[in-house]
C-alpha positions in Angstrom: -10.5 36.1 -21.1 -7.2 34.6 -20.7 -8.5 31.1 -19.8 -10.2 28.2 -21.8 -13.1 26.7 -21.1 -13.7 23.5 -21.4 -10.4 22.8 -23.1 -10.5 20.2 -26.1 -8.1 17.5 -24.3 -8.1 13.7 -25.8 -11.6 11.7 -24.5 -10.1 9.9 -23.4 -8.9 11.3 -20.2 -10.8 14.0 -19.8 -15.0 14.4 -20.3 -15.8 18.3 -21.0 -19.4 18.4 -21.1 -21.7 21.1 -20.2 -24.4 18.8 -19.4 -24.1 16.5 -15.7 -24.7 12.9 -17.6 -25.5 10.5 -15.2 -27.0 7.4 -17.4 -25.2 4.2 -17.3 -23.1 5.1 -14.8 -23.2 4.2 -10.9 -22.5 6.5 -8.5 -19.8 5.1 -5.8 -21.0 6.2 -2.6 -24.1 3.7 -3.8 -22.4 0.8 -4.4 -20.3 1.8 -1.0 -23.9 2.0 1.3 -24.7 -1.7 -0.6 -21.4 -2.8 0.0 -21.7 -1.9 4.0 -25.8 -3.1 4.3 -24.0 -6.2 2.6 -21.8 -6.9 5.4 -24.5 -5.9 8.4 -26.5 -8.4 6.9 -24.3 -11.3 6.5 -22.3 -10.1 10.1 -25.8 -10.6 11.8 -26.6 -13.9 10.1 -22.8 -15.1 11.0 -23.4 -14.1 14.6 -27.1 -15.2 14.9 -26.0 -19.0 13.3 -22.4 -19.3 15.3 -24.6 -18.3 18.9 -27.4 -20.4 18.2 -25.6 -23.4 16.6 -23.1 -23.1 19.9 -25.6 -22.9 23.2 -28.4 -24.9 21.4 -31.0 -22.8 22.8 -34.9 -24.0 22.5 -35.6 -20.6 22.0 -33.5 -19.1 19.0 -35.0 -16.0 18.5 -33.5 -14.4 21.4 -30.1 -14.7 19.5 -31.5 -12.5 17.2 -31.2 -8.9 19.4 -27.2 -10.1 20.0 -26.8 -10.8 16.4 -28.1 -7.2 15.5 -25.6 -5.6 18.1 -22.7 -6.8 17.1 -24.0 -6.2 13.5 -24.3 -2.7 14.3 -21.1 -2.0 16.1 -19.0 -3.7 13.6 -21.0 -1.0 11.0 -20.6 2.2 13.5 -16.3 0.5 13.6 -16.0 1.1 9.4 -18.1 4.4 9.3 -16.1 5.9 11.9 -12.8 4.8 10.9 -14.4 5.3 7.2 -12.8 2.0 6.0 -15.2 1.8 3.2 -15.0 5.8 2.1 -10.8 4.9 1.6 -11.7 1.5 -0.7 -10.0 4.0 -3.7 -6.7 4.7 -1.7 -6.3 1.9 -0.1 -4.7 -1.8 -1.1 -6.6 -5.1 -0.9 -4.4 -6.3 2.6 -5.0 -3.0 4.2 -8.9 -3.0 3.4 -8.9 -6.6 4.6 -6.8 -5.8 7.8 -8.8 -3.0 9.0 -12.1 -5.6 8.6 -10.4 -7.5 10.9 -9.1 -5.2 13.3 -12.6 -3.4 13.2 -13.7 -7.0 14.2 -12.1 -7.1 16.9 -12.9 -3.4 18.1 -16.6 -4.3 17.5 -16.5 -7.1 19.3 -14.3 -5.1 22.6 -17.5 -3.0 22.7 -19.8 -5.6 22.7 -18.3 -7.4 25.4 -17.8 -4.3 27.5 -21.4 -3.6 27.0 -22.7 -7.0 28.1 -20.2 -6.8 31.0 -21.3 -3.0 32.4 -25.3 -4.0 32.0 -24.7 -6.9 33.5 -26.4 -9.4 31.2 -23.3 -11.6 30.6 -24.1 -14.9 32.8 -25.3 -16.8 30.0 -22.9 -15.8 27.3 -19.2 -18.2 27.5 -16.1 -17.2 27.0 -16.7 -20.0 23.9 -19.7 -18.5 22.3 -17.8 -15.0 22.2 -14.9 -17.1 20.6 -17.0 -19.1 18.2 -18.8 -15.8 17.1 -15.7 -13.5 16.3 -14.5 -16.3 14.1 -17.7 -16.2 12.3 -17.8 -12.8 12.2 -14.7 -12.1 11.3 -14.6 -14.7 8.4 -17.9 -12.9 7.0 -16.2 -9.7 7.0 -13.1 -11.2 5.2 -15.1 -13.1 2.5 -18.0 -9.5 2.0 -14.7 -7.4 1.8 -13.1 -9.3 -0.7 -16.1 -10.1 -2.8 -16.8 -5.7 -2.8 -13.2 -5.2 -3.3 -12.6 -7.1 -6.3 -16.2 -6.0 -7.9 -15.3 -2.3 -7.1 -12.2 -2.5 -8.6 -13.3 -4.1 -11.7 -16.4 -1.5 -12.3 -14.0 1.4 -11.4 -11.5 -0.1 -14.5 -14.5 -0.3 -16.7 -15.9 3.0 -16.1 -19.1 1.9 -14.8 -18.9 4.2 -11.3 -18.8 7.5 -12.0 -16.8 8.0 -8.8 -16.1 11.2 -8.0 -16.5 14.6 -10.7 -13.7 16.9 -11.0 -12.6 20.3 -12.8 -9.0 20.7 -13.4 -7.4 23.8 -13.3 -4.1 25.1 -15.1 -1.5 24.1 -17.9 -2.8 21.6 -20.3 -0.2 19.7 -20.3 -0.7 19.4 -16.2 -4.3 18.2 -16.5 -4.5 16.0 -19.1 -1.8 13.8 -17.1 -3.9 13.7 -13.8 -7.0 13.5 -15.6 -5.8 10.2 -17.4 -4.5 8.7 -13.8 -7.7 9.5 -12.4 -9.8 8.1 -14.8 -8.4 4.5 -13.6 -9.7 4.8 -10.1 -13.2 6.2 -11.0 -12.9 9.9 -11.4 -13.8 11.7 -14.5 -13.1 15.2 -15.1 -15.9 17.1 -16.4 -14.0 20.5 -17.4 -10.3 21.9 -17.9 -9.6 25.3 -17.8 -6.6 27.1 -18.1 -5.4 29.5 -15.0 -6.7 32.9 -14.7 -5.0 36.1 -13.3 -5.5 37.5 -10.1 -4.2 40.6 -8.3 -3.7 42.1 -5.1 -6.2 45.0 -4.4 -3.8 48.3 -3.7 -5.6 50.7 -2.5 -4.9 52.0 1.2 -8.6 51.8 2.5 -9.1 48.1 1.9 -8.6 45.3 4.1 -4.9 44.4 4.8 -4.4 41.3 2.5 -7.8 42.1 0.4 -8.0 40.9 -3.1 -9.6 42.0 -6.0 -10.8 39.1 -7.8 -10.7 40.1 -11.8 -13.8 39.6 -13.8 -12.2 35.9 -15.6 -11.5 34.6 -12.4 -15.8 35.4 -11.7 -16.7 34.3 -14.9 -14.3 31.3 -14.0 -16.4 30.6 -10.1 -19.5 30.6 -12.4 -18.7 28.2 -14.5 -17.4 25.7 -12.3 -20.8 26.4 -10.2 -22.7 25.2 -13.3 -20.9 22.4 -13.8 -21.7 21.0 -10.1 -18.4 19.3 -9.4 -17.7 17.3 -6.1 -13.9 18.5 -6.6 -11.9 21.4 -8.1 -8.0 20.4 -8.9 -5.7 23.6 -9.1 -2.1 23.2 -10.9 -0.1 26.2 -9.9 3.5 26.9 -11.0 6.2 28.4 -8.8 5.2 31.8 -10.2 1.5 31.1 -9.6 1.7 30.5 -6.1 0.2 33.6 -4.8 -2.5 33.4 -7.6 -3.1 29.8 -7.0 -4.6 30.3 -3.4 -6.4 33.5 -4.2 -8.3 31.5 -6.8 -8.5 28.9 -4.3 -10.3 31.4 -2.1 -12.6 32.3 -4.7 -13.4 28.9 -5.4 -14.2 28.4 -1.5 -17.5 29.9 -2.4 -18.7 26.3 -4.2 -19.8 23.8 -2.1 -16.7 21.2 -3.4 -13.1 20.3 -2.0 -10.4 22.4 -3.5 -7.2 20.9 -3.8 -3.5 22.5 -4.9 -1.3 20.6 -6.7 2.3 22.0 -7.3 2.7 21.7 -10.8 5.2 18.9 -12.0 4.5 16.9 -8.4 2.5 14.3 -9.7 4.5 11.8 -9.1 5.3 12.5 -6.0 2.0 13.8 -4.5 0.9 10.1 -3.7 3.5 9.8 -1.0 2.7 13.0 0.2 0.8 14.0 3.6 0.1 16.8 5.0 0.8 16.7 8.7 2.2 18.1 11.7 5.5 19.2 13.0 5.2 20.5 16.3 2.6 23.3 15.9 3.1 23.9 12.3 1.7 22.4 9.4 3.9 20.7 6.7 3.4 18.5 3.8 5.4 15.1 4.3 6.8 14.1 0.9 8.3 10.7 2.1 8.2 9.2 5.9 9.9 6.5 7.3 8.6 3.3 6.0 7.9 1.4 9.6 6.3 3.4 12.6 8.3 2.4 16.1 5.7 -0.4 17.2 6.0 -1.6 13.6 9.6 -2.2 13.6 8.7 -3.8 17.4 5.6 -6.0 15.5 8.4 -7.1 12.8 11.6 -7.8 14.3 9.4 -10.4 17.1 8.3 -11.8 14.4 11.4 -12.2 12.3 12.8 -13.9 16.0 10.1 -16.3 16.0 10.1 -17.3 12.1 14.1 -17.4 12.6 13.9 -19.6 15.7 11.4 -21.6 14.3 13.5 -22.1 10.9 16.2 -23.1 12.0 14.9 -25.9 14.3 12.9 -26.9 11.4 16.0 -27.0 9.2 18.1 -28.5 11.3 19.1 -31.5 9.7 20.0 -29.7 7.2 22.9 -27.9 9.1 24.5 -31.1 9.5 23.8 -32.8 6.0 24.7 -30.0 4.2 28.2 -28.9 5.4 29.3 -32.8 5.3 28.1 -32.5 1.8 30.2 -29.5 0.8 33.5 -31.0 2.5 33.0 -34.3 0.5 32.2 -31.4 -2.7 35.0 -29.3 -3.0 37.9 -28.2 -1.3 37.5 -24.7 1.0 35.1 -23.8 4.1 31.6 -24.1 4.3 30.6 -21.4 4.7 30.9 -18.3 2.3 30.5 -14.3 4.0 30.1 -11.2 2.1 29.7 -7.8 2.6 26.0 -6.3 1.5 24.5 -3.2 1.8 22.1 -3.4 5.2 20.1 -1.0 6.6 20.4 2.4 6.2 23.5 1.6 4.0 25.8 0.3 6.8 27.5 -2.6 5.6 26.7 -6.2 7.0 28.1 -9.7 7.0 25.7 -12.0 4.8 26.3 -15.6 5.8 25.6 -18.3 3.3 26.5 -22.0 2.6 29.7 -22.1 -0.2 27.9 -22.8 -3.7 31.4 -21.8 -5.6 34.5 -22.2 -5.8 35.9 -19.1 -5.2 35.5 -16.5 -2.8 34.8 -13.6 -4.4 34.5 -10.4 -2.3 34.3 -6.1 -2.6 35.3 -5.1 -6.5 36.3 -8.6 -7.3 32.6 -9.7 -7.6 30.8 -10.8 -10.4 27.3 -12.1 -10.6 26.6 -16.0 -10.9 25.2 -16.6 -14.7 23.4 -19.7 -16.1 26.0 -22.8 -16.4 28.6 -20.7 -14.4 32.1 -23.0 -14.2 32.3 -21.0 -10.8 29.7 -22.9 -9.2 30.4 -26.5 -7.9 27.9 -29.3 -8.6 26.5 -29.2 -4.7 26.2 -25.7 -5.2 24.5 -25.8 -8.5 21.8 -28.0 -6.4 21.7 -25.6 -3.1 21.3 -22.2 -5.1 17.9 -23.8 -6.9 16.3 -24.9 -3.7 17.7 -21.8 -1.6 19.1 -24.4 0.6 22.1 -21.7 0.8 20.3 -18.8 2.0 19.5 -20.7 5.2 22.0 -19.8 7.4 20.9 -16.2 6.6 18.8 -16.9 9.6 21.4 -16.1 11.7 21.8 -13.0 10.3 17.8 -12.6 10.9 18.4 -13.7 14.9 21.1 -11.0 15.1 19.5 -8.7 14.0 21.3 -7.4 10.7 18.6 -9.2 8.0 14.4 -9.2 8.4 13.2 -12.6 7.0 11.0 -10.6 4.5 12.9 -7.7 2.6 14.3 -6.4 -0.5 17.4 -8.7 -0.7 20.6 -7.5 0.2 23.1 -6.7 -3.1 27.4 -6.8 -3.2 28.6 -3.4 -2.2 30.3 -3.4 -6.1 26.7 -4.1 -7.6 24.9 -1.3 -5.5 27.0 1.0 -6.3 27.1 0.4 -9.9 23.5 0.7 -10.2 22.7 3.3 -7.7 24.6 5.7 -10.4 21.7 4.5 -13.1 18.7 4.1 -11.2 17.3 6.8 -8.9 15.7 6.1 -5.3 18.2 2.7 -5.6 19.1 3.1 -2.1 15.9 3.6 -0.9 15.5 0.1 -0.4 17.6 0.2 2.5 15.0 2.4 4.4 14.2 -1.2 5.6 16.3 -4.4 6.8 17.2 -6.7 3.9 15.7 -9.7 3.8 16.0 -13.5 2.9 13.4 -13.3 0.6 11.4 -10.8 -0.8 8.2 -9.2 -3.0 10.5 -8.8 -6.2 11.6 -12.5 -5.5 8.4 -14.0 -5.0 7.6 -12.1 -8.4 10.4 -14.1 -10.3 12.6 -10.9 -10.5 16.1 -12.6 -9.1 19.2 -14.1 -10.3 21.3 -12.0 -12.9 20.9 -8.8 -13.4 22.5 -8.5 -16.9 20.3 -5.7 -18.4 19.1 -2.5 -16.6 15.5 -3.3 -17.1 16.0 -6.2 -14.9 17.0 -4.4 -12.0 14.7 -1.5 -12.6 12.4 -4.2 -12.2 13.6 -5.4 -9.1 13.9 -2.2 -7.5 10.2 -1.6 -8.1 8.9 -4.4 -6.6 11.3 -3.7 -3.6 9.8 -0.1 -2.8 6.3 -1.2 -3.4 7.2 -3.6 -0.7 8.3 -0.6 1.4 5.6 1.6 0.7 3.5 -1.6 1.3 4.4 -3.0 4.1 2.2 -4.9 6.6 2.3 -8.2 8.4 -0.1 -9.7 6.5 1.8 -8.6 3.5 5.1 -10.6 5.2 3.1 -13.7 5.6 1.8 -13.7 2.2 5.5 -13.7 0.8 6.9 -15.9 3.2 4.2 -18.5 2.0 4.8 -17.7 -1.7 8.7 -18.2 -1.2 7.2 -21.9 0.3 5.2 -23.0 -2.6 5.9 -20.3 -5.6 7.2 -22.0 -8.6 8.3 -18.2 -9.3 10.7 -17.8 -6.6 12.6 -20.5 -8.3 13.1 -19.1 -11.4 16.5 -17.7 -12.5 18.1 -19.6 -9.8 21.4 -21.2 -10.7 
């Protein structure tokens, strides 16, 4: 046979054992039906206290039937739209957001259902209010609680998540065995890839294969082994060969999966999807849907709006300030890399005394003679990045973004890091994840801008409202965001 079974990788990141060991480890989809009876429970008690405490009935059991209902549909919300099923694939403010969302869709139901029987005389438009709250806040507290548990068994190696058989070059499956480990799922054989053939003769099928006595022996030992998934790593030459084994393996009862070889890195961005009436796998999509540009940019208007009533004052102080400072406007614009790469105009109060612009810049370092003694004060309170709400009213900045480089310093560093520029698939912003994180001021050392650039496209691939708000109230009251500002 041309293939080895159970291949001797580290133990690391791969299990090969012909046995199915099941002590000491905790199946997922348990903890997952505890995790949802969890939150039925504590949803009913939330909407059974919240009614009750609200209309002060004399009779609180009739509560209970309500209670139940809205318990229930909140439960049928996450198993249809399997919120608990993705816990593995999903981050903490998506898991929370769909709680909420599936909150509010329970609670739609519940309403219409009270409405079309008819039995909603006695229930106010306050006891609804007072019990969504509730709800809602239970669902928020159980889902955090579960996620932060899960997460910490899964790293542990307490759930034995999900049981997989890897398929191909070595090299291939030891390095998706060892990622998967970290979210639960432990491979229980390697094998190398068989051969397979197409069957010649006239009087077959069109398209029939012959499936070659290793690629049998192969089926019947992954049968044994009673794996919920088989992973197939197939080369450009294997293609072909890849999904005839695939079809053989169809005969398990398991989800078969095909994994270009050398794609693991990009395979979690990837989808497959529709184009039209054909089938296509996405490798990278736009980072913001239509209505979630629409969602951000009213709220970048409101937050700008509001910011600059807020600030004010300091639109008047400040400028005064800079006059009585140092000679030149007050004022300073640059030109930055926006969105999609077209240049903007970033507008800032002066902090220097020069007006550096294009090729001539050079990055502001600690104790920098450049900088006057005002501006020394503005850059560590951000005071100067204020009137970059203009820029957000206008249109050309998001409040929340990967902040907006020189032209001269893209450039350079687009040249030495790949996917640079792929952190103008969104607006810039005045603050961001990497900033938030402690990753700004001088960039000095590659490592610090790889840095940088990491957080920004985590931001990207990221992105959510919830996710904004977080930032914008860590750029608030963040000692971090303050570091390496000067």
């Amino acid at each position: 046979m041309n293939y080895a079974s159970f291949a001797k990788l580290p133990a690391h990141s791969i299990e090969c054992n012909t046995a199915i060991p099941r002590a000491g480890r905790v199946r997922l989809a348990a903890l997952l039906v505890l995790a949802a009876a969890t939150e039925f429970l504590l949803v009913a008690v939330a909407a059974y206290l919240a009614g009750a405490i609200h209309r002060s009935s004399p009779d609180p059991a009739k509560h209970i039937p309500e209670a139940l209902l809205i318990a229930a549909l909140n439960l049928l919300v996450s198993i249809g739209f399997r919120q608990y099923s993705r816990i593995q694939t999903q981050p903490r403010h998506v898991f929370l957001w769909n709680g909420a969302s599936g909150v509010f869709l329970a609670f739609s139901l519940f309403l219409a259902a009270l409405f079309l029987l008819n039995i909603a005389e006695n229930y106010s438009r306050a006891t609804a209010t007072a019990q969504a709250v509730s709800v809602g806040l239970a669902v928020l507290c159980v889902r955090t609680v579960w996620f932060s548990l899960l997460k910490t068994v899964i790293a542990a190696g307490v759930i034995d998540a999900r049981r997989i058989i890897v398929i191909g070059d070595p090299s291939h499956c030891l390095s998706f065995s060892a990622r998967a480990t970290a979210t639960g799922i432990r491979t229980i054989g390697s094998f190398e890839f068989p051969t397979t053939r197409a069957h010649s003769s006239f009087r077959a099928h069109p398209g029939a294969i012959q499936v070659l006595a290793d690629v049998r022996q192969l089926v019947a030992d992954c049968r044994r082994l009673r794996a919920d998934d088989i992973v197939i790593f197939v080369s450009q030459q294997d293609v072909s060969p890849g999904l005839t084994l695939a079809s053989a393996l169809s005969d398990l009862p398991v989800d078969v999966h095909v994994v270009p070889a050398g794609w693991i890195d990009l395979m979690p961005m990837s989808r497959i999807t529709q184009l039209g009436n054909m089938v296509t796998m996405r490798i990278f999509q736009s980072p913001l849907t239509p209505f979630n540009r629409a969602v951000k940019r009213a709220f970048d208007i409101v937050a700008a709006i509001t910011g600059l009533v807020l600030t004010s004052p300091v639109f008047v102080i400040v400028p005064l300030a800079i006059k009585l400072d140092s000679h030149g406007p007050v004022f300073f614009r640059q030109t930055r890399h926006g969105y999609n790469n077209e240049p903007i105009r970033v507008l800032k109060f002066r902090t220097m005394a020069v007006m550096e612009e294009g090729n001539n810049f050079r990055s502001v370092t600690r104790h920098d003679p450049r900088v006057t003694r005002l501006g020394r004060f503005l850059r560590r309170t951000n005071f100067d990045e204020l009137p970059q709400l203009f820029n957000v009213l206008v249109g050309d900045m998001s409040l929340v973004g990967p902040r907006p480089h020189p032209t001269a310093q893209n450039e350079l560093f687009a040249e030495l890091i790949s996917s640079f520029f792929r952190r103008h698939n969104v607006k810039p912003g005045i603050t961001g994840w990497a900033q938030v994180n402690g990753y700004r001021g001088d960039t000095d050392t590659l490592e610090k801008m790889q840095r940088r650039v990491e957080h920004d496209l985590y931001y990207i691939d990221n992105w959510s409202l919830l996710f904004d708000l977080r930032i914008v109230l860590l750029t608030l009251f963040s000692r971090k965001v303050y570091m390496n500002a000067y």
